[in-house]
Chimera marker file (.cmm) of the C-alpha trace (Angstrom):
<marker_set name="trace">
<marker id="1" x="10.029" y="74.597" z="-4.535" r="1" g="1" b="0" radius="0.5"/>
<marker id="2" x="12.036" y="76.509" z="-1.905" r="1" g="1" b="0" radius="0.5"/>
<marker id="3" x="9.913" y="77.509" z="0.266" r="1" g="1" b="0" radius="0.5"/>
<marker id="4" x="10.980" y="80.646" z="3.613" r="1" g="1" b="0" radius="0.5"/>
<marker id="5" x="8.148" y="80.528" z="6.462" r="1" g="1" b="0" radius="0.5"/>
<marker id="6" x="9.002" y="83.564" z="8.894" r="1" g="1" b="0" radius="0.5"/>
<marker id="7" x="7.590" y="83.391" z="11.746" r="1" g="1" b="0" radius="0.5"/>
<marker id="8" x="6.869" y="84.054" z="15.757" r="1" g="1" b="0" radius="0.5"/>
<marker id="9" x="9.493" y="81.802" z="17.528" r="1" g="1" b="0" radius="0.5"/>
<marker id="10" x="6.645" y="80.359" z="19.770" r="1" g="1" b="0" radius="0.5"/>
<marker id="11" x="5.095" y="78.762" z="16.437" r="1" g="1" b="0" radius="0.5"/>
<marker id="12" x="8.265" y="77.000" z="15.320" r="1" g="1" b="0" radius="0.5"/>
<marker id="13" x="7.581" y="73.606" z="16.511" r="1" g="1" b="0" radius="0.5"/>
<marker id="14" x="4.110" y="73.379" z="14.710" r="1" g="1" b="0" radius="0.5"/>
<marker id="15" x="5.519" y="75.188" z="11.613" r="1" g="1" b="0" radius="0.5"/>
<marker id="16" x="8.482" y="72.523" z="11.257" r="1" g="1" b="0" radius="0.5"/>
<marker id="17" x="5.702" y="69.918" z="11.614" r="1" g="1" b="0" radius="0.5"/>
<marker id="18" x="3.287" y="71.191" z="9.460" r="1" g="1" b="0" radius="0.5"/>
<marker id="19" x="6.423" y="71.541" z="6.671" r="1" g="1" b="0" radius="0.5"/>
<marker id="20" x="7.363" y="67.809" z="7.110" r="1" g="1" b="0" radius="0.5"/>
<marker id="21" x="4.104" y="66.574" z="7.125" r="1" g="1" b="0" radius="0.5"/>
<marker id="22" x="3.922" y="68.122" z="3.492" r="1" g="1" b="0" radius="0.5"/>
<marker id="23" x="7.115" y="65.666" z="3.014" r="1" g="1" b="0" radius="0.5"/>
<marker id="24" x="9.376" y="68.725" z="3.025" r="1" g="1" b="0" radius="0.5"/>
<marker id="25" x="13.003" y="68.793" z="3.721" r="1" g="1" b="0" radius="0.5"/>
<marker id="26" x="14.066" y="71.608" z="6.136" r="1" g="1" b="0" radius="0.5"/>
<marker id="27" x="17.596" y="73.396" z="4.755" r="1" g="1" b="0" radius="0.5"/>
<marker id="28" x="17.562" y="75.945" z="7.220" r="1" g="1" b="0" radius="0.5"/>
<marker id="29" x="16.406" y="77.527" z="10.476" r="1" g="1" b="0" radius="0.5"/>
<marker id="30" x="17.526" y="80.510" z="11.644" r="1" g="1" b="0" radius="0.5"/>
<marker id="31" x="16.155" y="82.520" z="15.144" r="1" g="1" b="0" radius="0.5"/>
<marker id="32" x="16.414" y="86.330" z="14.891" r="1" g="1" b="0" radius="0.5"/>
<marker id="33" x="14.931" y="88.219" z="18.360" r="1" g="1" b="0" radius="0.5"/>
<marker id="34" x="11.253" y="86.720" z="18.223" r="1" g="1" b="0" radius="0.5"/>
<marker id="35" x="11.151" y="85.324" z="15.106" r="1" g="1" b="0" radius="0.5"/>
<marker id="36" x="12.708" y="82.102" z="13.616" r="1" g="1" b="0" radius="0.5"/>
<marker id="37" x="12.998" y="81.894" z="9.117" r="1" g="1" b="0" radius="0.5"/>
<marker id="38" x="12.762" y="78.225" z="8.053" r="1" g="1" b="0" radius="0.5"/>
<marker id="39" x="13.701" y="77.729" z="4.680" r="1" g="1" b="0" radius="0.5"/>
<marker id="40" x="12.495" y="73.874" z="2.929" r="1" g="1" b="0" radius="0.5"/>
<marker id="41" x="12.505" y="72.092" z="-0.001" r="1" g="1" b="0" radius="0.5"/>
<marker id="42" x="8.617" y="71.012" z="-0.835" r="1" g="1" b="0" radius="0.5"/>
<marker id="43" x="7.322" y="69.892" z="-3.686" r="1" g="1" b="0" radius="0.5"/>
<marker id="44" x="4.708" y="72.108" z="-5.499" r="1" g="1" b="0" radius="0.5"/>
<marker id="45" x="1.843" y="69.170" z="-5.149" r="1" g="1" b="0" radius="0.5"/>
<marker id="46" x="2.090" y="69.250" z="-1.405" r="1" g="1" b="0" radius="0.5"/>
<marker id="47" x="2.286" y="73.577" z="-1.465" r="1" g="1" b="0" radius="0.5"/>
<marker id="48" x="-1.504" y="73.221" z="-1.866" r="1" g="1" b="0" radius="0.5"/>
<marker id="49" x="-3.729" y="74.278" z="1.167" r="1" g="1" b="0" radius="0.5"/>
<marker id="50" x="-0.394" y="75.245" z="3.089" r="1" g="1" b="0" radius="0.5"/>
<marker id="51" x="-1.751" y="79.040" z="3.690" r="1" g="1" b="0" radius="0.5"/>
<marker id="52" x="-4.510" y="77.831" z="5.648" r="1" g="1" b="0" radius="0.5"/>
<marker id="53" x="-2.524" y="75.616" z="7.695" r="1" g="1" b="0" radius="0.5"/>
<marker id="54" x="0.358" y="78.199" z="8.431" r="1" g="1" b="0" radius="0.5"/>
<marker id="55" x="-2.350" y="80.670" z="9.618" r="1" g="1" b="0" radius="0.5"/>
<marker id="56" x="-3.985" y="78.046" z="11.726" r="1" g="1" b="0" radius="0.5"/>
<marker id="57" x="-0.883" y="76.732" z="13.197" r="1" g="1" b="0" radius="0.5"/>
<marker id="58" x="0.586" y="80.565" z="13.832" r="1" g="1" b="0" radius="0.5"/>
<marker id="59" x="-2.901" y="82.210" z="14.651" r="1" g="1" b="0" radius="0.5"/>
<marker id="60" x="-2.060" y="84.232" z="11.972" r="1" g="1" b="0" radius="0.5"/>
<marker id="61" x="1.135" y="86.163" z="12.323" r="1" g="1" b="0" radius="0.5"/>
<marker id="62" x="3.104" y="83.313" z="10.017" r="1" g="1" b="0" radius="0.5"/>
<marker id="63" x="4.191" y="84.329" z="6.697" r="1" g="1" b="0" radius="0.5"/>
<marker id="64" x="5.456" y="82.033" z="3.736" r="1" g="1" b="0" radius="0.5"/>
<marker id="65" x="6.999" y="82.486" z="-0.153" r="1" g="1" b="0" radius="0.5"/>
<marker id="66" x="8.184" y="80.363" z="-2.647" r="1" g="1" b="0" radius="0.5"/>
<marker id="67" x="10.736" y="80.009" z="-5.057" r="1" g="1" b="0" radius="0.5"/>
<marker id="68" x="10.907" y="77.491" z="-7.801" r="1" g="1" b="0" radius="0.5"/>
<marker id="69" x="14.217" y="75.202" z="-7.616" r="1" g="1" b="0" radius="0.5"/>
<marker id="70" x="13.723" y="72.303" z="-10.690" r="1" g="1" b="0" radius="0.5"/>
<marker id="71" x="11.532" y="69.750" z="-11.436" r="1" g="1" b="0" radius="0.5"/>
<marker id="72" x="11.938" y="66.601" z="-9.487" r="1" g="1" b="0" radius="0.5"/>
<marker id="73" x="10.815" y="62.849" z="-10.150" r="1" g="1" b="0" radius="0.5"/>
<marker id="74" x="7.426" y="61.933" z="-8.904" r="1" g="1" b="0" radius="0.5"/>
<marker id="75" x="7.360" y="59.496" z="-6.182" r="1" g="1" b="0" radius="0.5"/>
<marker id="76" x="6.199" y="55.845" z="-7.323" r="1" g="1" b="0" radius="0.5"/>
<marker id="77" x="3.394" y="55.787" z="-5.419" r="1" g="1" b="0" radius="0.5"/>
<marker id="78" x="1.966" y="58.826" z="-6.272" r="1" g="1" b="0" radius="0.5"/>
<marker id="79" x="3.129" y="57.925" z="-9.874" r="1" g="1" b="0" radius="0.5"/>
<marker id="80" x="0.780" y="54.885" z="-9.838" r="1" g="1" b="0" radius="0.5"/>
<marker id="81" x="-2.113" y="56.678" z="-7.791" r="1" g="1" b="0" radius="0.5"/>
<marker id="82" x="-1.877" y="59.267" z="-11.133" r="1" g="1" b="0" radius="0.5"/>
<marker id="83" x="-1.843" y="56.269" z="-13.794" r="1" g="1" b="0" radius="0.5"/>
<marker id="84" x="-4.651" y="54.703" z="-12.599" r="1" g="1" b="0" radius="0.5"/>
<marker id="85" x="-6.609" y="58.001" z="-12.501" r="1" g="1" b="0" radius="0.5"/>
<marker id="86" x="-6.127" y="58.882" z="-15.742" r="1" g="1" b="0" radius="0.5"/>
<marker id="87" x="-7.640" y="54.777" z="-16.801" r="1" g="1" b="0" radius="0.5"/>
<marker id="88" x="-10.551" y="55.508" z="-15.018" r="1" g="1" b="0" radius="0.5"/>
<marker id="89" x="-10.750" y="58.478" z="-17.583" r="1" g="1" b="0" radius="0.5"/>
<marker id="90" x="-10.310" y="56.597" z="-20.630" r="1" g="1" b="0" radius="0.5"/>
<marker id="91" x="-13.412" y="55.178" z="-22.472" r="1" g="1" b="0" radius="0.5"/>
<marker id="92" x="-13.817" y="51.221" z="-22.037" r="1" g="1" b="0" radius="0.5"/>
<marker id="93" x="-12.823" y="49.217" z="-25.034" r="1" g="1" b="0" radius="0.5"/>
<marker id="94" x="-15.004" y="46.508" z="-26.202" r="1" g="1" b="0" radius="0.5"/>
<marker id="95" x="-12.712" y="42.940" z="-26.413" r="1" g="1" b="0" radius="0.5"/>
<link id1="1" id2="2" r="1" g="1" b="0" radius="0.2"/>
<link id1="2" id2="3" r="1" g="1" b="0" radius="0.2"/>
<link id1="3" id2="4" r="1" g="1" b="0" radius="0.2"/>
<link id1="4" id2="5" r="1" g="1" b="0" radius="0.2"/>
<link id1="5" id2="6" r="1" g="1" b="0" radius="0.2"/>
<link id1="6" id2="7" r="1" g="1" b="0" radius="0.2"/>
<link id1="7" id2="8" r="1" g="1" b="0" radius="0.2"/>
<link id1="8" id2="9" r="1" g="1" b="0" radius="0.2"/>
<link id1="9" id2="10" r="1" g="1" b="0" radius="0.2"/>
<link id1="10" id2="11" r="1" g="1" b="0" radius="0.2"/>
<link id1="11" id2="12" r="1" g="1" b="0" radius="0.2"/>
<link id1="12" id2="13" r="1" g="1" b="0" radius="0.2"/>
<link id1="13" id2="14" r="1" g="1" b="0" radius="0.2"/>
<link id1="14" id2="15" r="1" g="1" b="0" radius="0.2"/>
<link id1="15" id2="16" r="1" g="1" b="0" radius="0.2"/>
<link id1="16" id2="17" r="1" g="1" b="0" radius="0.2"/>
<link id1="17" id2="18" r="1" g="1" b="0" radius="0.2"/>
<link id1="18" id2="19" r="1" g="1" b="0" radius="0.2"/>
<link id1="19" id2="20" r="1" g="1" b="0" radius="0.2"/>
<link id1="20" id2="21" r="1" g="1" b="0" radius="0.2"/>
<link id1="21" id2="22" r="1" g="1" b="0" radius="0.2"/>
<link id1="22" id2="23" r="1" g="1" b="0" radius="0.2"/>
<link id1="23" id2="24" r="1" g="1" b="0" radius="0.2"/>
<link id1="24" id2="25" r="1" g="1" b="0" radius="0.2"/>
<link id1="25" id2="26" r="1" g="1" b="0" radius="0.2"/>
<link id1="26" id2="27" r="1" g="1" b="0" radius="0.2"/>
<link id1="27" id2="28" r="1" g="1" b="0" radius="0.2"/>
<link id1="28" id2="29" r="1" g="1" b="0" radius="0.2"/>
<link id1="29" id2="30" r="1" g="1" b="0" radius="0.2"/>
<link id1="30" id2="31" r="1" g="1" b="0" radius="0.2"/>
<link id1="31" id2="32" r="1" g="1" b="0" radius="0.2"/>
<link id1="32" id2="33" r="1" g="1" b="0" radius="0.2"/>
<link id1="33" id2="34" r="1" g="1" b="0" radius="0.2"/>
<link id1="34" id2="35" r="1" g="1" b="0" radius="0.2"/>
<link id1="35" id2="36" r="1" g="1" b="0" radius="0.2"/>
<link id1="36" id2="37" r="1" g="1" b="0" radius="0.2"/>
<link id1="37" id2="38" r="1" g="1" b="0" radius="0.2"/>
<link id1="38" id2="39" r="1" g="1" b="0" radius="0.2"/>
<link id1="39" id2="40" r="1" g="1" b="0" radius="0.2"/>
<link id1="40" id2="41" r="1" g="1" b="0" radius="0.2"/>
<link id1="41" id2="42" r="1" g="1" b="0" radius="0.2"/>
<link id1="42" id2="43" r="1" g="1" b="0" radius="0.2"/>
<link id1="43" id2="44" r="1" g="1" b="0" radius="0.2"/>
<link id1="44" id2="45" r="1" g="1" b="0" radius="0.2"/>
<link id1="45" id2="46" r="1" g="1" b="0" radius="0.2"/>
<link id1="46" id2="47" r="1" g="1" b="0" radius="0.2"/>
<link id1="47" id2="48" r="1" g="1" b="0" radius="0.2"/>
<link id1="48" id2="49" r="1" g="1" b="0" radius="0.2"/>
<link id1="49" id2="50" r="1" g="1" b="0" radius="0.2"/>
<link id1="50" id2="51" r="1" g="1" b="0" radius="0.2"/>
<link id1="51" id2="52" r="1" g="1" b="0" radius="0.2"/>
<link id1="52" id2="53" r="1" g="1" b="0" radius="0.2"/>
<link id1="53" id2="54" r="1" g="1" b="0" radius="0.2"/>
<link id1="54" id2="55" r="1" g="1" b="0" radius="0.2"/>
<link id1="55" id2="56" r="1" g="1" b="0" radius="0.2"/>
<link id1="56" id2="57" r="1" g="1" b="0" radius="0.2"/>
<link id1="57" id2="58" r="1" g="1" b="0" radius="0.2"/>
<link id1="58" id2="59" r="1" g="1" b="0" radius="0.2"/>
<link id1="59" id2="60" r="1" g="1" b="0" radius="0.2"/>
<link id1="60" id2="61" r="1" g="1" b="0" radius="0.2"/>
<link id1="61" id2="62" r="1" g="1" b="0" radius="0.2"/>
<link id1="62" id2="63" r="1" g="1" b="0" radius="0.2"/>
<link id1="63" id2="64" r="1" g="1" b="0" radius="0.2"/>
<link id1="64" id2="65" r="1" g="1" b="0" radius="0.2"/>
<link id1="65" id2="66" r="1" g="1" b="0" radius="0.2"/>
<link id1="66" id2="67" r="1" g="1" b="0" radius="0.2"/>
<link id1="67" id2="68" r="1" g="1" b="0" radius="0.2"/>
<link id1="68" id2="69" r="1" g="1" b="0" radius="0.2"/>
<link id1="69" id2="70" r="1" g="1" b="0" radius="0.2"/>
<link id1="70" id2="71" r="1" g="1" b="0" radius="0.2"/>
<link id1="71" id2="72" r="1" g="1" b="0" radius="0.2"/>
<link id1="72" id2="73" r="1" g="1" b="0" radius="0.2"/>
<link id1="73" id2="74" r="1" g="1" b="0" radius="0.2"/>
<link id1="74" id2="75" r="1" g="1" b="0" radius="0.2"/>
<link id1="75" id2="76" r="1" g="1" b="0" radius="0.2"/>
<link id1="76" id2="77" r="1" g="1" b="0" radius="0.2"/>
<link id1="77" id2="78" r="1" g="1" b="0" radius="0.2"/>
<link id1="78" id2="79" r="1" g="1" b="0" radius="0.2"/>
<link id1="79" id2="80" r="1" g="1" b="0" radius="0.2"/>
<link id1="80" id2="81" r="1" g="1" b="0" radius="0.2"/>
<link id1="81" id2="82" r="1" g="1" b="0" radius="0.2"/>
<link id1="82" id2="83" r="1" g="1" b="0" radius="0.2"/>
<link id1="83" id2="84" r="1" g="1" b="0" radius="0.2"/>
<link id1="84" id2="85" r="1" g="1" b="0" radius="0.2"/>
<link id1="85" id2="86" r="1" g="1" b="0" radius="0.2"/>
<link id1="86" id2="87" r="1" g="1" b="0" radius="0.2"/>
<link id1="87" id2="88" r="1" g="1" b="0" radius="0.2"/>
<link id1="88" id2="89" r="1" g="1" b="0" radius="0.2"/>
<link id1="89" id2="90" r="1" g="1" b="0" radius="0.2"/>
<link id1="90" id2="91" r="1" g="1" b="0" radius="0.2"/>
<link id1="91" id2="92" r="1" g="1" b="0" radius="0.2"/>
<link id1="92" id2="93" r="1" g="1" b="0" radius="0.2"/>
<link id1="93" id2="94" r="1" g="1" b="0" radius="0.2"/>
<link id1="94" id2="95" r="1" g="1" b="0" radius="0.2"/>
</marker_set>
């Protein structure tokens, strides 16, 4: 996903943290006057709970949209994290 976060420049330390923490890739960043834009590249799966933590981190006056770009490869680890999920899911065969 592409993902914009406008926001207060006095927030933009904690908002570029907060976007790599997700394990997003900043394209982007752009001060206007007071505010800063930071445009990233973050994958849908990480997207999740990200309003909460841009209000927190911007006591409210952060704002955020996104954009989808193309589907991407999931990352081995979380590949294997999924597979074994889904076994635990699967009735036990008798040998």
């Amino acid at each position: 996903m592409t993902v914009e976060v406008v926001a207060p420049v006095e927030f933009q330390s904690s908002v570029i943290g907060g976007l790599n923490t997700r394990r997003g890739t900043i394209i982007d960043s752009e001060v206007r006057d007071d505010e800063f834009t930071c445009i990233a590249e973050v994958a849908l799966n990480d997207m999740f709970g990200y309003s909460n933590q841009l209000r927190g981190s911007t006591q409210g006056k952060g704002e955020f949209s996104m954009e989808y770009k193309n589907h991407m490869p999931v990352l081995p680890s979380l590949q294997k994290e999924m597979e074994e999920a889904y076994r635990k899911t699967l009735p036990q065969t008798k040998k």
